[in-house]
Each structure stands twice: as C-alpha cells, then as structure tokens.
MARGU-548880 format. One record per residue (C-alpha): x, y, z; residue in three letters. Coordinates in steps of 0.2 Angstrom, whole numbers, plus 2048, in hexadecimal, padded with zeros to 3 digits. Layout:
XYZALA
...
END
This chain:
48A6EC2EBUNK
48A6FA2DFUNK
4776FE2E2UNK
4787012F6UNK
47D7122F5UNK
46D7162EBUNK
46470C2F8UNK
46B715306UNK
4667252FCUNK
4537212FDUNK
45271A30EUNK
45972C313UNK
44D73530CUNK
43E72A312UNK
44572C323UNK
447741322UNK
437741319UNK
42D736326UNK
42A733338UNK
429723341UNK
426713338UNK
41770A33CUNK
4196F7336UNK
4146E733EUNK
41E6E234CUNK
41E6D2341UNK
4296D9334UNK
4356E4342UNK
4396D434AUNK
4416CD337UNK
44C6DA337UNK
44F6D9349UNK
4546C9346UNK
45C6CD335UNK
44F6C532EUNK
4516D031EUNK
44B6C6310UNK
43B6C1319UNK
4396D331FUNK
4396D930BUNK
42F6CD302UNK
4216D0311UNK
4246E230EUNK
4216E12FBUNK
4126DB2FFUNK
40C6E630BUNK
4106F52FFUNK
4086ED2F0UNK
3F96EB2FAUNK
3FB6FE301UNK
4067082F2UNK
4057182FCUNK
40A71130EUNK
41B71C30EUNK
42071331EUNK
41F701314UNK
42970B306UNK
434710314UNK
4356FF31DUNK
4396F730BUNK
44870130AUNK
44E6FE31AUNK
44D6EC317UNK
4576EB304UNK
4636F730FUNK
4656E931CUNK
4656DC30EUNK
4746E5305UNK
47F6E8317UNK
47B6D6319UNK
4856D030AUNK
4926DD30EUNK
4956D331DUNK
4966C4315UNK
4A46C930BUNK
4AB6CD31CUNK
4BA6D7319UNK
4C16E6324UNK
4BC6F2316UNK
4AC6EC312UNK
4A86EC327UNK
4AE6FE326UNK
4A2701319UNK
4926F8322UNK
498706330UNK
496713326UNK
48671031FUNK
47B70A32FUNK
48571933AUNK
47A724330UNK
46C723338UNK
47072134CUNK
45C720351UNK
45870F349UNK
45A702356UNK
45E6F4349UNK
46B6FF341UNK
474702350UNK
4736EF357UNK
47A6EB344UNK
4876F9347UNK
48C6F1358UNK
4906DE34EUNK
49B6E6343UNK
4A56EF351UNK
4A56DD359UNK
4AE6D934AUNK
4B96E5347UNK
4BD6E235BUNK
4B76F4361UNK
4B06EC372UNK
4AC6FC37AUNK
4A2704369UNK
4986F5365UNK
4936F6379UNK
48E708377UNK
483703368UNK
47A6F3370UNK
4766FF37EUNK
46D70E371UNK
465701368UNK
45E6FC37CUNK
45970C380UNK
45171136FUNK
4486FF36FUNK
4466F6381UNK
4416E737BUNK
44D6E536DUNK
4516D3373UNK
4626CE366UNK
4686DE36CUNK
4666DA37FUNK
46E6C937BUNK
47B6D0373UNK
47F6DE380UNK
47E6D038FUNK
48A6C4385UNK
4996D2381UNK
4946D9393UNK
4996C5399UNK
4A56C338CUNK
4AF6D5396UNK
4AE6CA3A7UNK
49F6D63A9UNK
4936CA3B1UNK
4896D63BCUNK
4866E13ADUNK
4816D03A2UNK
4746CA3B1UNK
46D6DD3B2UNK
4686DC3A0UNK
45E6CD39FUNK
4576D03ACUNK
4506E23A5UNK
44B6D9395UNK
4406CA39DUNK
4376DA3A8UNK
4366E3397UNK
42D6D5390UNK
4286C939DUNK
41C6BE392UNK
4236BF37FUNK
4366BE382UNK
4386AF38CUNK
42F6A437FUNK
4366A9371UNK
4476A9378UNK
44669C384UNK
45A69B389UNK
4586AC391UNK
4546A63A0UNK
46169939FUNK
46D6A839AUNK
4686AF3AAUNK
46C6A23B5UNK
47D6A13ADUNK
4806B43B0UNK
47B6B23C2UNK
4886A43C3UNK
4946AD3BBUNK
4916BD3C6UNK
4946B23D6UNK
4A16A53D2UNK
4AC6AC3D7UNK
4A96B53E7UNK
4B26AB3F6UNK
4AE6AE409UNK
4BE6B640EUNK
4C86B041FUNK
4BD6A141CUNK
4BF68D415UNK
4B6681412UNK
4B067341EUNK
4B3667410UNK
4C5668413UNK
4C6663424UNK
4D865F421UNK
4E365C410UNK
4F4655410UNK
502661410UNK
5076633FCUNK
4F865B3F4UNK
4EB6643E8UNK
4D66623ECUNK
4C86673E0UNK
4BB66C3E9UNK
4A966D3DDUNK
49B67B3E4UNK
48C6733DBUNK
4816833DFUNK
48E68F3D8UNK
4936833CBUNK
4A56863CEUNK
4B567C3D0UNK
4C16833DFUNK
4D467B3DDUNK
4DB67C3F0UNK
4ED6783F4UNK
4F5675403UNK
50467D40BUNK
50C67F41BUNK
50468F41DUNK
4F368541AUNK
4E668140EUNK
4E868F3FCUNK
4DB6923F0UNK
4E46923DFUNK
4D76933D3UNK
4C46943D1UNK
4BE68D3C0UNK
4AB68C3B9UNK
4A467B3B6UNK
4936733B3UNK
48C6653BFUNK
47A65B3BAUNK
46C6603B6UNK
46265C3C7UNK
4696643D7UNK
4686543E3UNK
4756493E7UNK
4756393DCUNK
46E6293E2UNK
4686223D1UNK
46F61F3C0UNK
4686293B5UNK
4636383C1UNK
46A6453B7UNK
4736493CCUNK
48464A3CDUNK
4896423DDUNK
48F64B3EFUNK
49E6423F8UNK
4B26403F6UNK
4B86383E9UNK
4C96333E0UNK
4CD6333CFUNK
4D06203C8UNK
4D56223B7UNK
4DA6303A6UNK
4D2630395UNK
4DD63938AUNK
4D664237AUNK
4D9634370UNK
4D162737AUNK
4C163137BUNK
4C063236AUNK
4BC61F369UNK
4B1620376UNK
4A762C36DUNK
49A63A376UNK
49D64B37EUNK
4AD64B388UNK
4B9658384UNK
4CC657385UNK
4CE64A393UNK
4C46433A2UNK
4C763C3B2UNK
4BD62F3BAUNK
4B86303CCUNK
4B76213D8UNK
4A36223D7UNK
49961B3E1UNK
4A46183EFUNK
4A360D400UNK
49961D408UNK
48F61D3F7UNK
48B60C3F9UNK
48660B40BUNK
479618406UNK
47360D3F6UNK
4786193EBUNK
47A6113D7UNK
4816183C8UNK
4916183BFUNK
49D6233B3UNK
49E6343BCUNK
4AB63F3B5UNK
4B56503B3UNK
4B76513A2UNK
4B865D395UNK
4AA664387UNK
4AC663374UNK
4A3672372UNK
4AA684373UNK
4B168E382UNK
4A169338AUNK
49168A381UNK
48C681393UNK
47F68739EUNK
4806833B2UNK
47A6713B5UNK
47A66A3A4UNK
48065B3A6UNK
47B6463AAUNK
4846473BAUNK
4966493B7UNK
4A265B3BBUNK
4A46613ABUNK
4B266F3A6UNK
4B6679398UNK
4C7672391UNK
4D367F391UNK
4CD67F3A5UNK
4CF66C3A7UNK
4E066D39DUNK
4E86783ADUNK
4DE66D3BBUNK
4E565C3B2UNK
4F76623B6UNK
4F16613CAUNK
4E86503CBUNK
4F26403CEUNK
4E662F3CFUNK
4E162A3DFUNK
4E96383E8UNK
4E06453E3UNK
4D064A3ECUNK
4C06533E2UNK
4B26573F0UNK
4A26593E8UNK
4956623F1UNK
48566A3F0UNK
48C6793FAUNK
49C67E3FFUNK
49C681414UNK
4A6690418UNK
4AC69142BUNK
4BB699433UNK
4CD693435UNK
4CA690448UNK
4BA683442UNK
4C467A437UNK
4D267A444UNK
4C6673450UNK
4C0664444UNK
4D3660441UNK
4D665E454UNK
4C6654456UNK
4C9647448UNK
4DA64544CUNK
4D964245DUNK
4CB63545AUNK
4D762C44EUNK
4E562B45AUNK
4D9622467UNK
4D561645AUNK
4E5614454UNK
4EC611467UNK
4DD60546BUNK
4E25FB45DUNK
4F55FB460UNK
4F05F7473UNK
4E65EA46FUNK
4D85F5479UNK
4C95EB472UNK
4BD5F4480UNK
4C1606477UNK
4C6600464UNK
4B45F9466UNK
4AC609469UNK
4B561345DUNK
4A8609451UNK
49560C44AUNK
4895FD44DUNK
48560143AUNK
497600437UNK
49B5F3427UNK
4AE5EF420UNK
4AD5E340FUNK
4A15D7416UNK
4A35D9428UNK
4975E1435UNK
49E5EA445UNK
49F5DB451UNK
4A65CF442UNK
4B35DF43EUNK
4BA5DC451UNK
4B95CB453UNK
4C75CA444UNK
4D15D744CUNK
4D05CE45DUNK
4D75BC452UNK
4E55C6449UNK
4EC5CF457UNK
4EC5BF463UNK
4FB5BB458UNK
5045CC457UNK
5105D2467UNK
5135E3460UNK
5075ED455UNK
50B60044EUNK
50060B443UNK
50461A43BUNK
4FA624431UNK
50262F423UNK
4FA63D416UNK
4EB63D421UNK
4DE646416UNK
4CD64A420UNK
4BF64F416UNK
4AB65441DUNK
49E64D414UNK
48B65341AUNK
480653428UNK
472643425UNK
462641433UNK
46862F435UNK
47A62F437UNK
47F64143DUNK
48F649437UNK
49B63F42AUNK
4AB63F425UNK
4B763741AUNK
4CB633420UNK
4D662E413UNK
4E9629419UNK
4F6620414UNK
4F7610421UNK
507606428UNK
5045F9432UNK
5125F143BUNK
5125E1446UNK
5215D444CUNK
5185C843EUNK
5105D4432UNK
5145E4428UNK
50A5EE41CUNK
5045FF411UNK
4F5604409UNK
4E661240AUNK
4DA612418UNK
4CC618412UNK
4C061C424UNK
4AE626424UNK
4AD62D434UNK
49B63043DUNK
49563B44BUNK
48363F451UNK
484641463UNK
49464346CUNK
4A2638463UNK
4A8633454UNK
4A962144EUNK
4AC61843EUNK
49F611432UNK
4AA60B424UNK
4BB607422UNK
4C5601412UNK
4D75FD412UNK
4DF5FA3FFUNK
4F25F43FDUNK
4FD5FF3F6UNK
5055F33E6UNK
END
C-alpha cells in the first residue's frame, strides 16, 4: 500500500490543474459501481489512443486511487477505514468519493455521517443510483420509511427510462418502502369487523394482505387489545385462493393443526425458517365454495432479517423468525384463530357491539328451538343450501326430529363462543364463522366438542349454511 500516497499526490494535482472531467458515462458508471479494474484497463486504452487527453490522465488516476482504497478495505481493519477516510475526504466534490466515504462511516457505524455523505453525493449527482439505494436503505434501516420511499421515488423521476432497467428491484424496493411507511398506521377508536367477538383470555392473529401486516389482538375484560403489529409477506397474486398452485394465499378463519420444529424442517427440506404452523386449509366453508389446495402455513425464512419483498410468496403467511419466535409463544393448536383477509374492515365499538347482539340473539333462538323441540323455528334458522357431512337441510332435520323423539330433556350450552366475519359474496350475502365449545345434555345422552357453524344473512335474518361438531377426546 506504500504507493497510494504517491497516487493520491497526482490525482490532486490533476484535479487543481483541471476542470471537469469529460469521460464516457460508460466508464463513470464502473466506478460508480466500484467497477475499478474495468474502469482502468478501459482507461488505458482510451489514453494510449489520446496521450494528451488530461481528463483520461485524470480519470486513470482516479481509478488506481479507487483501486488502492479498495484493497485497504479488504484488509478491513479500524485503522485502515480511518485511513480510506482520509484519503477520499480530500476531495468533497466527487460524487463517488463521498458515496465511498459514506460505506466506510457505515462501517465504522457513524449512521448520521454516512447519511450526510449519500445525500452530497445526491445532490452533486441526481442520478447517482448505488448512492440513492444506499441512502433509502440506511433511511429504512433508522425506521425512516417515509424518507426511504421519498428517495426512490426522486431517482425513478430522475431517470424514468434507464434506472428501472438496470435496476429492476427498484420498484419492488418501492413497494416495500410504501408498506413499510403504512404498516403500521391503525385507525384509532376503531376494530376490525373480523373480530366480531373473541373469547375472553385468548390470542387472534389477524393478517391485512394489502398492508402485508400481521396484527396480534388479545382479549380482556376491558375488550379486544392490540398487542403487536409485525411485517409479514403473503402470495404472490392478491386474490383469494381457490386453486393449487395459484400463487393466492387464501381469505377465511382458520386454525392451526400442527408445529414443525427446526429440526423437523430440516428433513423436510425447502425455505421455512425457524418453525411453521399449519392451518386447517381448506375448510368446510373452503369446500362449499370448491376451493382446492393444501399446505398453507405461517412459517419462518432461512434468509436474513429483511431480504423479503411484500407478496413473495406460493400462498402461505410468511414471517421473519425473530417475529414468528415472539408470536409462537401466543398460539396453542386448535384454539387459536389467524383471520386472513384481503383488507382489514375498521368500524366503531358501537358496530361491532351491534354484530355481537345480533348473532347472539340468533344463536339463543336456535339453541331454545332445538332444546324445545321447536322444529317449526329450528327449521328456519336453516339455509336451503345448507349441508352437514353428507346431509342436506331437510335430511339435517329429519335426524334431529328421530333423535329427539327419544330425549325427555335436552340442554345446550355454548362456551368460548368466538364470532368471526368473513366477507360480503353476490350469492350468499354476509358470512360468518362461530366457533364454541358445545355441551349437550339429555336424560339418555351427554357430550363435548367444537361447533363449528357459518352463519349467512342476505335479506333480513341469519341462518346457518354449515355446521360441524368434532368430539373433544
């Protein structure tokens, strides 16, 4: 390294001795890139073919100086960075010297310096691209994300034709800082609809597929509590799944089934972090609708903190792992909700009040019918499309009307009543999902297990299309 003080002596006095250099954008975009070898031997050329171009004598220089900070870097010690700092602070009107000057602060882990010197090298150089990246990156890096959007955005209008093909991530990077900016941004004194009702005590995760954003509510006695928002990627198309191999991840209420540990997914082989969580995919609602598909997940990524763009993935929720780490200690299998949706519904407290009473009182008419032996009402509370396993509507009551002609007394009570809205669809009107823990009681007959109902309502009343009951073992 002995000869980059004579190095640094000549490019001084070419750059006192001259005025602007005027080489081929060809050869400023190598050393913009740090491209430094390419940008030499093309410069040898250039002054063997023009021996008294002094810009090419000075642009040479440059690049042999580049070259030599280059493998001062490599040697990467704290003195040798302090030395590449005072070589390229030198000469503070060089773009490239400064956005070099800003990676060493970066380094050295002076943040706020290596900002300031993106930003000169920006406004010396517009379209300095590396340099924008850079600057949007730390800016994201500081939780900056406005910041990070505002200068991508000013580069693609800078160079609306060139900088998007040869960078083509930008406008992915754009995306992902518009996501960022708005993740976390929650309507206040609002909830969402999708959380009609959620048993006192348990945990909900609650997936925004527009905002790419995983929302972890609790519920207390004082009401539903948004503990934490986390970023998360979803699938690549923006529709809701009804085919395998859609690249959509699908929009319902769904219940985690099973865990793969770390050491399980390593068998398995493929992309899934730390852990993942398999959801009950496709469900009895999924079904009704001929949905296909299988193997939806929220797992983790083997790749770093952040490499992920929004909607990346074949259709499952993906997380980074230190997130899915601190959501894993919330979920218990088969209790605990995740609500995926393509947009989260915000209304009032008084609305989702409203929903509550509505449902409820429906489910206490169907519940007393049933007890009563009301077949007249129980038979209404019922869709004509309505299906349970194999049975239709009227083949559903006829098997009620043959099991209670044998019970004297029945009792139903319904327990960690969950109520969850699903969507609005042309055909059906609104749905909803109810999941409670059932106990049925008769003078011959006890039992406990989850009812599972999907409530419908297009005109006036609800009614239930499906119903599933599974025995607690």
């Amino acid at each position: 390294m002995r000869y980059i003080w004579p190095l640094l002596l000549i490019y001084l006095f070419l750059c006192l001795n001259t005025g602007a250099t005027t080489i081929p954008s060809s050869l400023e975009n190598y050393l913009k890139n740090g491209c430094f070898e390419k940008a030499r031997d093309e410069l040898i050329r250039l002054s063997q073919s023009h021996p008294r171009s002094i810009e090419f004598k000075r642009a040479l220089a440059r690049a042999y100086l580049f070259m030599a900070v280059q493998e001062l870097w490599k040697a990467g010690s704290e003195a040798d960075l302090e030395k590449i700092k005072q070589i390229l602070s030198i000469n503070t009107n060089d773009p490239i010297s400064l956005y070099y000057l800003g990676k060493v602060e970066l380094l050295l882990k002076n943040k706020r310096e290596a900002l300031n010197c993106f930003k000169k090298a920006l406004l010396i150089d517009p379209n300095y691209v590396q340099a924008a990246l850079d600057l949007a990156l730390l800016y994201e890096a500081q939780g900056n994300y406005t910041e990070a959007k505002n200068t991508i955005e000013k580069l693609i209008k800078q160079e609306k034709r060139g900088v998007c093909i040869a960078y083509p991530y930008i406008e992915e990077l754009l995306k992902r800082f518009s996501w960022e900016e708005n993740f976390l941004k929650v309507p206040q004194a609002k909830l969402p609809l999708n959380l009609i009702k959620l048993p006192k005590g348990r945990v909900c995760l609650l997936v925004d597929k527009e905002k790419q954003r995983l929302l972890l509510y609790l519920s207390t006695p004082q009401g539903l509590l948004l503990k934490h928002i986390f970023p998360c990627t979803t699938g690549r198309n923006h529709f809701d799944k009804f085919k395998e191999g859609d690249n959509n991840t699908p929009e319902g209420v769904y219940f985690f089934t099973k865990v793969f540990d770390e050491k399980a997914l390593a068998q398995i082989g493929g992309d899934y972090g730390n852990m993942a969580f398999v959801l009950d995919y496709p469900n009895i609602f999924d079904r009704f609708l001929n949905k296909d598909g299988h193997g939806i997940w929220l797992h983790g990524t083997n790749k770093d903190f952040k490499p992920w763009l929004p909607q990346a993935t074949h259709g499952c929720v993906v997380m980074n792992n230190v997130d899915l780490l601190e959501v894993s200690h919330n979920i218990h299998l088969a209790q605990t909700p995740i609500i995926i949706t393509k947009e989260i519904k915000w209304v009032s407290a008084t609305e989702i009040e409203k929903w509550q009473k509505e449902i409820t009182a429906f489910l206490n008419k169907w519940k007393e019918a049933w007890a009563n032996k009301d077949f007249a009402t129980y038979e209404k509370c019922y869709h004509p499309k309505f299906r349970s396993g194999s049975y239709n509507r009227q083949g559903w009551i006829n098997y009620k009307k043959r099991l209670a002609k044998n019970r004297k007394h029945i009792e139903i009570s319904l327990d960690n009543v969950g109520i969850y809205f699903y969507n609005r669809y042309p055909q059906l009107g609104q749905v909803v999902m109810v999941r409670a823990l059932q106990t049925y009681r008769s003078d011959a007959y006890e039992d406990r297990g989850i009812k599972t109902l999907f409530l419908v309502k297009k005109d006036k009343s609800w009614q239930i299309l499906l119903e599933k009951w599974q025995r607690i073992k």
